[in-house]
C-alpha positions as CSV (number, residue, x, y, z in Angstrom):
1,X,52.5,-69.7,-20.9
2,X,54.4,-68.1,-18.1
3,X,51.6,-69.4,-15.6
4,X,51.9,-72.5,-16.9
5,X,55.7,-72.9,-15.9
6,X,55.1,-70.9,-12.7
7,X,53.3,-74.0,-11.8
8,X,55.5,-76.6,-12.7
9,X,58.8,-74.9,-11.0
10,X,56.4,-74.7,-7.4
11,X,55.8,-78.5,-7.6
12,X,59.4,-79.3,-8.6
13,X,60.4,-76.8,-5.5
14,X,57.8,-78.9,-3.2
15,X,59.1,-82.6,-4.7
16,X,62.6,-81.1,-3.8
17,X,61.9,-80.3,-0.1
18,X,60.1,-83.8,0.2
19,X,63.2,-85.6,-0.8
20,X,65.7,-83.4,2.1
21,X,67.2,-81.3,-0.9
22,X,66.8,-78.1,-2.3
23,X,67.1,-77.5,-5.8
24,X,68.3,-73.9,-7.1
25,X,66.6,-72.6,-10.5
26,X,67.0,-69.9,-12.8
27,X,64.6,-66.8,-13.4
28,X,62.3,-68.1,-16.4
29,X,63.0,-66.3,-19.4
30,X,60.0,-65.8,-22.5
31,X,61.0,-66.2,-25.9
32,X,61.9,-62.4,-27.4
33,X,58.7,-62.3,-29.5
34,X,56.7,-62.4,-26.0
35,X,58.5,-60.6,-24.1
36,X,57.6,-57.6,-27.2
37,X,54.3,-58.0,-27.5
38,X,54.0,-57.6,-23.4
39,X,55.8,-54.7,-23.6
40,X,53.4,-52.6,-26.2
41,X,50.6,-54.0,-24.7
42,X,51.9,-52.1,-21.3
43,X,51.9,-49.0,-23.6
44,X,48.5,-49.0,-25.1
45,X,47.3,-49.2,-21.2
46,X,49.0,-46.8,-19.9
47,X,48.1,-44.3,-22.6
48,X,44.7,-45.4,-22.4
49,X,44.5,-45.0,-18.6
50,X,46.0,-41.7,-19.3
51,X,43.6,-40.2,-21.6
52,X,41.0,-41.4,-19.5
53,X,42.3,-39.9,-16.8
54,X,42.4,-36.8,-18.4
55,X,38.9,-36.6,-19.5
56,X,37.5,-36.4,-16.3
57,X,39.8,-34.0,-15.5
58,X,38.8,-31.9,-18.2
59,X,35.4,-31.1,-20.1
60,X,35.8,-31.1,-24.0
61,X,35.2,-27.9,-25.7
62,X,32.1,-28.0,-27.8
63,X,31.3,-24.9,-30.3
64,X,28.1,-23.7,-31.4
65,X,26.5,-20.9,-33.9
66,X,24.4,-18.1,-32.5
67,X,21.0,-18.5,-33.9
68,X,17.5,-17.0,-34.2
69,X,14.9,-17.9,-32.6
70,X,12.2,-17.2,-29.5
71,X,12.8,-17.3,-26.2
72,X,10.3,-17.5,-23.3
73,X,11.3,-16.6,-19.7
74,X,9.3,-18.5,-17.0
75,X,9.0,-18.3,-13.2
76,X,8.2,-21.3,-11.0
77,X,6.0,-20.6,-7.7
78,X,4.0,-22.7,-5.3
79,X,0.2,-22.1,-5.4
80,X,-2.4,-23.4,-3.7
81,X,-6.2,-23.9,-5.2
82,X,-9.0,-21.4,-3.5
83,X,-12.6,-21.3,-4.1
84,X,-14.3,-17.7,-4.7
85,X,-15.6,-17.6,-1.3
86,X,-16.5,-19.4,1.6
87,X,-18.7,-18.7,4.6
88,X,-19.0,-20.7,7.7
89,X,-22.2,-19.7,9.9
90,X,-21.8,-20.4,13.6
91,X,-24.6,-20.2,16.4
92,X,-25.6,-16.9,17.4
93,X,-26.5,-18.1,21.2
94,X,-26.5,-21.1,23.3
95,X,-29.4,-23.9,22.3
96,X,-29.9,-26.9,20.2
97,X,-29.9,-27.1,16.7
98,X,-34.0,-27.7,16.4
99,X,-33.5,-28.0,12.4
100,X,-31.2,-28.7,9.6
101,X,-32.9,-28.8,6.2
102,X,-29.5,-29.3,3.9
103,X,-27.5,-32.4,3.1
104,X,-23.6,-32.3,3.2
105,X,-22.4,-31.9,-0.8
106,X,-26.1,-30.1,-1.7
107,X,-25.8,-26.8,-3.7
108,X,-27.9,-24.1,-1.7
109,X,-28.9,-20.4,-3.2
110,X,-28.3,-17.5,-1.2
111,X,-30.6,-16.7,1.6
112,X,-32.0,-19.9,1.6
113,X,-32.8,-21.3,4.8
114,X,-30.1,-24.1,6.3
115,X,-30.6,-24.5,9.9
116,X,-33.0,-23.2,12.6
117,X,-31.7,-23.1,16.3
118,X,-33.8,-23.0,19.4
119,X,-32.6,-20.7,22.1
120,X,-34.4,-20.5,25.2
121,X,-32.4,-17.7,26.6
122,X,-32.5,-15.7,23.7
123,X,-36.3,-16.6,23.7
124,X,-36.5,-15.7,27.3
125,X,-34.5,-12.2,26.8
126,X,-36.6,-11.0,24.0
127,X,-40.0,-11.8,26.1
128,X,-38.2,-9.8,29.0
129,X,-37.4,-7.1,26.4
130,X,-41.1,-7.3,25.5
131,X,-42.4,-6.3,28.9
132,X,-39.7,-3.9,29.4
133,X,-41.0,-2.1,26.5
134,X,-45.2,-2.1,27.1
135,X,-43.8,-0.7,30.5
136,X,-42.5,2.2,29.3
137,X,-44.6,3.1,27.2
138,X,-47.4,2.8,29.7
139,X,-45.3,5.0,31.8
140,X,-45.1,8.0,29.6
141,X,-48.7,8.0,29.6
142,X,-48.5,8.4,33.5
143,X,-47.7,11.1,35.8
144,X,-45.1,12.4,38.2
145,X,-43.1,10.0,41.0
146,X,-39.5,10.0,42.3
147,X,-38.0,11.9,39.1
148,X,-34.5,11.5,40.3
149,X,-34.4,8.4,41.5
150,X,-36.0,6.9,38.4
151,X,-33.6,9.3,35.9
152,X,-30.9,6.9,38.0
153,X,-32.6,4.1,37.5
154,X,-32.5,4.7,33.7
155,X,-28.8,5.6,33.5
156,X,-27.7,2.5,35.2
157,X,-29.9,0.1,32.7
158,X,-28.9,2.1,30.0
159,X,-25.2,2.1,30.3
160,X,-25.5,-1.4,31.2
161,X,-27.2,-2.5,28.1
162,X,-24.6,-0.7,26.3
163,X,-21.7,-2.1,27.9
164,X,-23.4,-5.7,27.0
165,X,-23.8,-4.7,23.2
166,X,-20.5,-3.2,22.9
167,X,-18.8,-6.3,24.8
168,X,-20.9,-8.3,22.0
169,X,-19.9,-7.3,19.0
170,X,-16.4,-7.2,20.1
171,X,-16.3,-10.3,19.6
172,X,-17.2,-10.3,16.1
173,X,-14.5,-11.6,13.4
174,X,-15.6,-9.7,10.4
175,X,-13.9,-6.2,11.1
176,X,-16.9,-4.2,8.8
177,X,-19.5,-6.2,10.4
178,X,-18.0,-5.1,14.0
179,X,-17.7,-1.9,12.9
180,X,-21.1,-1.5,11.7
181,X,-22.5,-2.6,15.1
182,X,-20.5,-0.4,17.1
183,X,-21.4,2.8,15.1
184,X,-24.8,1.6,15.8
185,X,-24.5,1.3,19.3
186,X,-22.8,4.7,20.0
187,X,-25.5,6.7,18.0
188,X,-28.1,4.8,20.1
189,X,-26.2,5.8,23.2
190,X,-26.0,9.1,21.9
191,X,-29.4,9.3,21.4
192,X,-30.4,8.6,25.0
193,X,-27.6,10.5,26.2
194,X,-29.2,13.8,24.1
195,X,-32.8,12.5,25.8
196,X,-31.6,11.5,29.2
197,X,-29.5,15.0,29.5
198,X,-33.1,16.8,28.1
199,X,-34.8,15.3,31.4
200,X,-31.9,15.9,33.2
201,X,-32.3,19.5,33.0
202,X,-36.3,19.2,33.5
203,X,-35.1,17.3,36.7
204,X,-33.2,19.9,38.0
205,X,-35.9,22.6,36.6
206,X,-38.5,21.1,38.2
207,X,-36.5,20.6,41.5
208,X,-35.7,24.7,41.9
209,X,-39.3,25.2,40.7
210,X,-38.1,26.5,37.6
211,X,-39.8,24.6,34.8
212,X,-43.1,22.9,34.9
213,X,-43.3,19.1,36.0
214,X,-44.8,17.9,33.5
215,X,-42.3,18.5,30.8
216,X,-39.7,16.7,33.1
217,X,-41.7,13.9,33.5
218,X,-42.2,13.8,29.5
219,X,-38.6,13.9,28.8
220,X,-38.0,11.0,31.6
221,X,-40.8,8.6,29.7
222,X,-39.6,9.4,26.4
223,X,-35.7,8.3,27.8
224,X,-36.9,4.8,29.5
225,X,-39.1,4.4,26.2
226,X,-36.3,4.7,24.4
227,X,-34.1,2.4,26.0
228,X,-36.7,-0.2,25.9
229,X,-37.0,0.3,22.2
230,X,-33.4,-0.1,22.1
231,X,-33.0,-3.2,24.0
232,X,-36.1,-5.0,22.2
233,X,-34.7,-4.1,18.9
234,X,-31.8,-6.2,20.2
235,X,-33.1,-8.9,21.3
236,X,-35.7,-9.3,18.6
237,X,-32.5,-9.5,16.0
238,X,-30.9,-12.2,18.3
239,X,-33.9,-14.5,18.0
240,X,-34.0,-13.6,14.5
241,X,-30.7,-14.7,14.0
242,X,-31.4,-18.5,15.5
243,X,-32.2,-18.9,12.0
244,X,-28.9,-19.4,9.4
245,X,-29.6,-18.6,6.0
246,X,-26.9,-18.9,3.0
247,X,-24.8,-15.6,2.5
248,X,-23.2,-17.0,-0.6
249,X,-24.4,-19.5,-3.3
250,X,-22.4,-22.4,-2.7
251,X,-22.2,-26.5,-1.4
252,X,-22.9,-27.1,2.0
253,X,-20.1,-28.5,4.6
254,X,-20.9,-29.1,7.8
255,X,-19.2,-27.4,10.7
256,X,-16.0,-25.6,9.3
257,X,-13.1,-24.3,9.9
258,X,-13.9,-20.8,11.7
259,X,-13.3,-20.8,15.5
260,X,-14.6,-18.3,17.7
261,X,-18.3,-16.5,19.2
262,X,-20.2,-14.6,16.8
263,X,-23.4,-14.3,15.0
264,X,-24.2,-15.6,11.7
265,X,-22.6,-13.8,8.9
266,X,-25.2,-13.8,7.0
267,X,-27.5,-12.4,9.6
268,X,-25.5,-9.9,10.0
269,X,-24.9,-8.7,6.4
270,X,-28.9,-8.5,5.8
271,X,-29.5,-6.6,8.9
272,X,-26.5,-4.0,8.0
273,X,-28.3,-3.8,4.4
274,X,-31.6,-3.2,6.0
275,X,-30.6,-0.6,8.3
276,X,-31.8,-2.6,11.5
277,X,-29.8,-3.1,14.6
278,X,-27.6,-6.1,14.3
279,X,-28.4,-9.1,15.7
280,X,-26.2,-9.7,18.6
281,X,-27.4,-11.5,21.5
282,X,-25.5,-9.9,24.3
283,X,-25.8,-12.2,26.8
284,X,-25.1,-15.2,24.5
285,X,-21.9,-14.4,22.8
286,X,-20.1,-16.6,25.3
287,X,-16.3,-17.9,25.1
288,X,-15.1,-20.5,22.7
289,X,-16.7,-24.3,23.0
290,X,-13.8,-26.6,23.9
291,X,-12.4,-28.3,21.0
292,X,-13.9,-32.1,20.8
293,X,-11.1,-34.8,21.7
294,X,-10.0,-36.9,18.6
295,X,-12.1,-39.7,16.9
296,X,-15.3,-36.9,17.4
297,X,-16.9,-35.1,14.6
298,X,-16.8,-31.5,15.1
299,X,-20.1,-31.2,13.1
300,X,-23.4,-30.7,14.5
301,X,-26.0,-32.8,13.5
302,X,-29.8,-32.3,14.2
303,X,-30.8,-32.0,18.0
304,X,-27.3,-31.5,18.8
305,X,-26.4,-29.1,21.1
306,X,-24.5,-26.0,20.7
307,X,-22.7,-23.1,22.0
308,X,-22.7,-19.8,21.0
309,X,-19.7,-19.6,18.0
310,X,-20.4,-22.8,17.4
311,X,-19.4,-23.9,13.5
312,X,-22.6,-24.8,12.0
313,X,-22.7,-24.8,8.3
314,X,-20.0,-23.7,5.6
315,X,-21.1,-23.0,2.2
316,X,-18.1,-22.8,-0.4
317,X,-18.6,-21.1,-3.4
318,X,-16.9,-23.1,-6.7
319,X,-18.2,-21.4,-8.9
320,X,-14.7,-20.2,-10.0
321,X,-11.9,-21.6,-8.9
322,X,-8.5,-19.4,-8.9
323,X,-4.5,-20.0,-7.3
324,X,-3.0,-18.3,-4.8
325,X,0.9,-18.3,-5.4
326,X,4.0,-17.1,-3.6
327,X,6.5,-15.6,-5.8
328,X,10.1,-14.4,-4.4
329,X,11.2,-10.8,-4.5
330,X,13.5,-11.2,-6.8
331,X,11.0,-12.2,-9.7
332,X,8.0,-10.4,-8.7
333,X,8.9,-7.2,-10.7
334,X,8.6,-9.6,-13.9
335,X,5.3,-10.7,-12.9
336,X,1.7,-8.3,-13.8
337,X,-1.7,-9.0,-14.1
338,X,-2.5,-10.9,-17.4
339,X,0.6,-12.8,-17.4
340,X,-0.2,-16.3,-18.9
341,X,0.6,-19.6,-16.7
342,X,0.8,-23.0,-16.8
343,X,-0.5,-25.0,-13.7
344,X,0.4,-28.8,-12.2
345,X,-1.1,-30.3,-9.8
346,X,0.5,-32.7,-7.2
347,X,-3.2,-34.2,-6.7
348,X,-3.3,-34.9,-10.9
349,X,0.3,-36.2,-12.0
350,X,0.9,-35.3,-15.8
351,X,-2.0,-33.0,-16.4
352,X,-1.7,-29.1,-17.0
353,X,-4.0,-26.6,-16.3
354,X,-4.4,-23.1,-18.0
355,X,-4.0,-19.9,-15.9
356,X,-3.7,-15.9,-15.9
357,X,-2.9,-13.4,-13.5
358,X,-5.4,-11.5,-11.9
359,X,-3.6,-9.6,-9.6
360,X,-0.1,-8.7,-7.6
361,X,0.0,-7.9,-3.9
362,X,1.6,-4.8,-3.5
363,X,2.8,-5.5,0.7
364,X,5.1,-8.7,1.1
365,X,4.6,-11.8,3.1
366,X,7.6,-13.9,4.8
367,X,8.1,-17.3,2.2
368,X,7.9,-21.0,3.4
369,X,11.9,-20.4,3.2
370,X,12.0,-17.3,5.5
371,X,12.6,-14.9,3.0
372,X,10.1,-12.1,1.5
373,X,7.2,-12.7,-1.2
374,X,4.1,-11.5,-2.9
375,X,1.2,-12.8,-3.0
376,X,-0.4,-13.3,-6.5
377,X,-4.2,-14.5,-7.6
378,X,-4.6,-16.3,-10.9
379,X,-7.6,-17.2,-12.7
380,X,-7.7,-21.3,-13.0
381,X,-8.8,-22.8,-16.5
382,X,-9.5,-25.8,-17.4
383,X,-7.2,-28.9,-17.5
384,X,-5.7,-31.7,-20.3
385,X,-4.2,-34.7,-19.0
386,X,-1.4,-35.9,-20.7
387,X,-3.5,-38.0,-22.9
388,X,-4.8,-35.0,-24.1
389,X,-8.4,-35.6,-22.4
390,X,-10.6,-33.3,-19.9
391,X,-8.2,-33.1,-16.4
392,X,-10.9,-33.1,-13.4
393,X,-11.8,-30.2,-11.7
394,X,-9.7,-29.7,-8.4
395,X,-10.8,-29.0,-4.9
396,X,-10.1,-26.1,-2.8
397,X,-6.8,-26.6,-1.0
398,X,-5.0,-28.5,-3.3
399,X,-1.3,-27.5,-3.8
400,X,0.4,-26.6,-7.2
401,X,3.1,-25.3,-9.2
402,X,2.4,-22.2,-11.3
403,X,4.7,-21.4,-14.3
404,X,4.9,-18.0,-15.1
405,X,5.3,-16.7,-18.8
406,X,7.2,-13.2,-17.5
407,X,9.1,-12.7,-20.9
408,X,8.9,-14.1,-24.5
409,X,11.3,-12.8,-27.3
410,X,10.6,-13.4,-31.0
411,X,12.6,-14.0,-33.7
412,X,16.0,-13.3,-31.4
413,X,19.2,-13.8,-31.2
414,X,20.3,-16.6,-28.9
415,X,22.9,-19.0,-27.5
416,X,22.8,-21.5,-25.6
417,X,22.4,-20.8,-21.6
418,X,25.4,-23.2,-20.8
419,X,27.4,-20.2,-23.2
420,X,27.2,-17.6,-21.0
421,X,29.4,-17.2,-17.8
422,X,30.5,-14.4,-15.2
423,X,34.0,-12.6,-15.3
424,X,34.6,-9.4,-13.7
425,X,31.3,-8.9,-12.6
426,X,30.0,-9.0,-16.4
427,X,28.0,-11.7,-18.3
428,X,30.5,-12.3,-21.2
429,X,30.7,-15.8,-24.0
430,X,33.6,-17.1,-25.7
431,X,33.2,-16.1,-29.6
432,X,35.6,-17.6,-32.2
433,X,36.8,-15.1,-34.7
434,X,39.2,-16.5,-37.7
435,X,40.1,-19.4,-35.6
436,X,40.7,-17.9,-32.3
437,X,38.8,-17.3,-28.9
438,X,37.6,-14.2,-28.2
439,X,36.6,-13.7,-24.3
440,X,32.9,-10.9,-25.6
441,X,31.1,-8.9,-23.3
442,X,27.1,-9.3,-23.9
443,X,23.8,-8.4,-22.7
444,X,21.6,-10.8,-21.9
445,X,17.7,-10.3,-22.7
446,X,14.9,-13.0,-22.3
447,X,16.4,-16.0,-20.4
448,X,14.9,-19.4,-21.3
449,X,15.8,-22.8,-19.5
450,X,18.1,-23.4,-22.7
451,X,18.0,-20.7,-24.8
452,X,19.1,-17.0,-23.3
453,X,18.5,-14.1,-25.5
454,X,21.5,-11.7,-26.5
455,X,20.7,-8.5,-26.6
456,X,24.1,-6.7,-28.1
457,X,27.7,-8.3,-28.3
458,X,26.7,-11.3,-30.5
459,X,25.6,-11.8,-33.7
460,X,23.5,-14.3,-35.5
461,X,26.3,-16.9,-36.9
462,X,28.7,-16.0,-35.2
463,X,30.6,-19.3,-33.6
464,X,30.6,-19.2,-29.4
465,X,31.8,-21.9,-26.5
466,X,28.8,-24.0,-25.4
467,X,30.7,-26.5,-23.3
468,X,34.6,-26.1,-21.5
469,X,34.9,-22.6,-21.2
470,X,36.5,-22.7,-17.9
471,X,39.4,-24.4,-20.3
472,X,39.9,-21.7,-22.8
473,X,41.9,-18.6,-22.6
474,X,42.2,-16.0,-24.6
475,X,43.8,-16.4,-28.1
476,X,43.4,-19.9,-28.1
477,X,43.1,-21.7,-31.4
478,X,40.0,-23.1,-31.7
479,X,38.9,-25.4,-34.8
């Protein structure tokens, strides 16, 4: 109503101006009736805005009972899928690869045959080794000549064979492998050494007239025969080599993800087993091949050419699939092999997978966040989706969540987590005894995501804060 006379007294004011005269009016006044029911309307807002005002100020205080029931304490860590094992063969020496009798995705059995490589240098240093050897040999069967000059002769071709194998397996990735081959080459070194020191003495016997020549000369041939044997036996498991074979069952991949000069791993490990010298080319284990520029496959196909560390083949076994997951320091001491998990996949949204522990590194890594972890292999099971069917099985790589069953407490007393707080340094919840709050020290047990285990302080029944207890003090009357 008061709008509506608001509007009449502005046209009256305008029809007044319009005629030269101004017309003076009184303040409008409402009938008394109005004027009330304005005025308790005015209340009920402003006690309305008040309380409102109020509640976001402050939290209501909610009660619950203390309870029985179990509790299971988890611990969240990223994982990452890993196959059993993987292998990656690389080219021994520098050639083409001549033959590659496996398709990409095609389950091989170890030591079959995947690939042969053709290596005219290595080809051309075992037929050198060849000759080198028949020489000897046809040598010790001789007689005198230049004893010293040939005993120096032998030293120099010696310690430069040596030099080459040593410089070879250096370069080796597989720390036992390299290992292997060096112990290898130092008793072979030792060997001639023992020989070379025999003739030597005969040397020097022979030259002060000592000793008789013909022993010298015996000790010489059976020095340069040894060498030769040495350096054939070399070369010989080089060329054998030019032939990958499968260390592992697994699927074939070609190329891979191994970088670097070296001979077949496979190669090596049946050599090592066999008691033969290892099969390192010396002159082939050349630097790393350039990395192809982008748009190129880094995989060799048939007649392709290679350099020695090359990436050939990898064979990945999947056999059994397992998770490697980072847990921080401050939960590892909760985790230990056996624990049961729970595993999602980013790569399969709503399924879960079933997991155990397996074990717990005992030295720490630095976590994606800078700060120290463990490392710790599960066990991967099989997989529901959320409809409750068959999950499919992941691939190697594939990044996951693991939840950790650390603790489980049956049949326990609990309260709510949002129940217990901090004071004093002390985990303490607000009990209600005959009506009033009680501020009760506790000790927490088994700490769910809702429910946290009480260990001593609160009984089953017993009445505690679950919501506001920043607002309560202590004494307070509490319904």
């Amino acid at each position: 109503m008061s709008s509506i006379w608001l509007r009449r007294e502005g046209q009256e004011r305008y029809r007044a101006r319009s005629m030269g005269r101004v017309r003076r009016t009184g303040s409008p006044r409402l009938p008394a009736a109005p004027r009330l029911l304005i005025a308790g309307l005015a209340v009920v807002v402003l006690t309305a805005t008040t309380a409102a005002a109020c509640d976001r100020e402050q939290t209501p205080v909610a009660l619950a009972a203390a309870g029985r029931s179990s509790v299971v304490e988890t611990i969240d860590a990223p994982a990452t899928v890993i196959a059993r094992s993987a292998a990656t063969l690389t080219a021994p020496a520098d050639g083409t690869l001549a033959s590659l009798r496996v398709q990409p995705g095609q389950r091989v059995k170890r030591g079959q045959v995947l690939a042969v490589i053709d290596s005219p240098p290595a080809q051309e240093r075992l037929r050198q080794a060849k000759e080198a050897l028949a020489a000897a040999r046809r040598a010790s069967r001789g007689g005198g000549g230049d004893l010293a000059g040939g005993l120096r002769g032998t030293d120099r071709a010696a310690d430069e064979t040596y030099e080459a194998a040593r410089a070879a397996a250096g370069k080796i990735s597989d720390p036992e492998l390299r290992e292997a081959l060096l112990r290898q080459v130092r008793e072979a070194q030792r060997r001639y050494e023992r020989a070379a020191h025999a003739a030597d003495r005969a040397v020097r016997a022979v030259q002060r007239g000592v000793n008789d020549l013909r022993a010298a000369v015996a000790a010489l041939a059976t020095a340069q025969r040894l060498q030769a044997q040495q350096a054939y036996d070399l070369a010989t498991a080089a060329v054998d080599a030019l032939t990958l074979r499968a260390p592992v069952a697994g699927i074939v991949q070609p190329g891979g993800p191994a970088t670097g000069g070296g001979v077949s791993s496979g190669a090596l490990a049946g050599l090592l087993a066999g008691g033969a010298p290892v099969g390192v080319d010396p002159g082939a284990l050349g630097p790393v091949p350039p990395v192809p520029p982008p748009g190129v496959d880094v995989a060799v196909g048939a007649g392709g050419l290679v350099a020695a560390g090359t990436p050939v083949l990898t064979i990945v076994d999947t056999s059994q699939l397992g998770l490697l997951a980072e847990v921080d320091e401050t939960d590892i001491l909760l985790v230990r092999a056996g624990l049961a998990a729970t595993v999602e996949l980013d790569a399969v949204p709503g399924a879960t997978y079933q997991a155990r522990v397996r074990s717990v590194d005992i030295l720490p890594t630095t976590s994606a966040r800078g700060g120290v972890g463990y490392r710790v292999r599960l066990s991967l099971g099989p997989g529901r989706s959320a409809e409750a069917e068959a999950a499919p099985t992941p691939r190697p790589g594939m990044n996951a969540v693991v939840r950790l069953q650390a603790r489980e407490a049956v049949d326990a007393v609990t309260v709510p987590a949002s129940a217990v707080f901090t004071a004093d340094g002390r985990d303490v919840v607000w009990v209600v005894r005959e009506g009033r709050a009680e501020r009760a020290s506790v000790t927490v047990g088994v700490q769910g995501q809702e429910l946290v285990q009480i260990v001593r302080g609160v009984r089953a029944g017993d009445r505690v804060v679950v919501r506001g207890t920043d607002q309560v003090r202590d004494g307070q009357e509490l319904g």
